[in-house]
C-alpha positions in Angstrom: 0.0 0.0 0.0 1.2 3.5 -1.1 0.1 6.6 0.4 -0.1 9.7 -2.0 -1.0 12.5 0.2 -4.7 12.0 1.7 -4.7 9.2 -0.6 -4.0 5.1 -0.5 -3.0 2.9 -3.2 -3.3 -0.8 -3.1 -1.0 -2.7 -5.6 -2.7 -6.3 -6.4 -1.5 -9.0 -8.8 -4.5 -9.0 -11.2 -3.4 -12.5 -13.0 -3.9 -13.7 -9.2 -6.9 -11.7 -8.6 -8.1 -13.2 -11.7 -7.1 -16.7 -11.5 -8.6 -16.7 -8.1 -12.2 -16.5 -9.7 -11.5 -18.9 -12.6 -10.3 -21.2 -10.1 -13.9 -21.4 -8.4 -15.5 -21.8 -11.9 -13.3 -24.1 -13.4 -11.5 -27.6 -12.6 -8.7 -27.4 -12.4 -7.5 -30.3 -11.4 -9.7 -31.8 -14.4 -8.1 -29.1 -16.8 -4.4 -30.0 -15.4 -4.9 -34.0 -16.5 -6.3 -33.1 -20.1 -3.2 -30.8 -20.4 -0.8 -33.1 -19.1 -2.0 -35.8 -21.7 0.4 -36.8 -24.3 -2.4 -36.6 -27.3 -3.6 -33.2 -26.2 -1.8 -29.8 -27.6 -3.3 -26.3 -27.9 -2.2 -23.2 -28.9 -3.3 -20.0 -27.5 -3.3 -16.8 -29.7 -3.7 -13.6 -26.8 -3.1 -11.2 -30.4 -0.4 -9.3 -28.5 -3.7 -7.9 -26.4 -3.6 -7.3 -22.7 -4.8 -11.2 -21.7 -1.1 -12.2 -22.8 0.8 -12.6 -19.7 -2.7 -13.9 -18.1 -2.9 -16.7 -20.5 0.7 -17.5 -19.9 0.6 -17.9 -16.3 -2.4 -19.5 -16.2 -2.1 -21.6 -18.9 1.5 -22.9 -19.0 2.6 -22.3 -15.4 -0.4 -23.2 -13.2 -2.1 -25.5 -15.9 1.1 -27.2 -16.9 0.9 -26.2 -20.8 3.9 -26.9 -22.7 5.8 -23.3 -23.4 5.3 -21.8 -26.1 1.7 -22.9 -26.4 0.6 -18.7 -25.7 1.6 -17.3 -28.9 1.4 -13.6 -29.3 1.7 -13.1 -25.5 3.2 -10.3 -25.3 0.9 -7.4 -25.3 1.1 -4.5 -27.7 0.2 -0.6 -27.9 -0.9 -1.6 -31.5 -1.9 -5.2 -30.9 1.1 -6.6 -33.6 -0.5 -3.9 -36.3 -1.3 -4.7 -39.5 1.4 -7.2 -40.3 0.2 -9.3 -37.7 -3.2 -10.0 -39.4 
């Protein structure tokens, strides 16, 4: 927490925050097996958008996806721009 003046800021890790809530919606035990099967791959595009490093630690750190499976994961002012189409 950071004080401003009269004013309090609270820092939070939003990919936590976030994962937090998918966590009560979703399996994730279940999700973890199907991931960890050797005939299942995916690939996830996040389109250099701002769910990039969410999918990444979600999908390939908690969920156990191999790396590399988030493409595009790094987000981007101009989302990759017109060559990325």
């Amino acid at each position: 927490v950071y004080s401003i003046g009269d004013r309090y800021v609270e820092v939070f890790d939003t990919v936590q925050d976030h994962m937090s809530l998918l966590e009560r919606c979703f399996d994730f035990n279940q999700i973890r097996d199907l991931v960890a099967r050797p005939d299942f791959t995916f690939v996830y595009d996040s389109m250099c958008g701002v769910q990039g490093p969410y999918a990444t630690r979600i999908l390939e750190e908690v969920l156990g996806g191999k790396p590399g499976s988030c493409i595009n994961a790094t987000p981007r002012p101009d989302f990759g721009g017109p060559e990325s189409a």
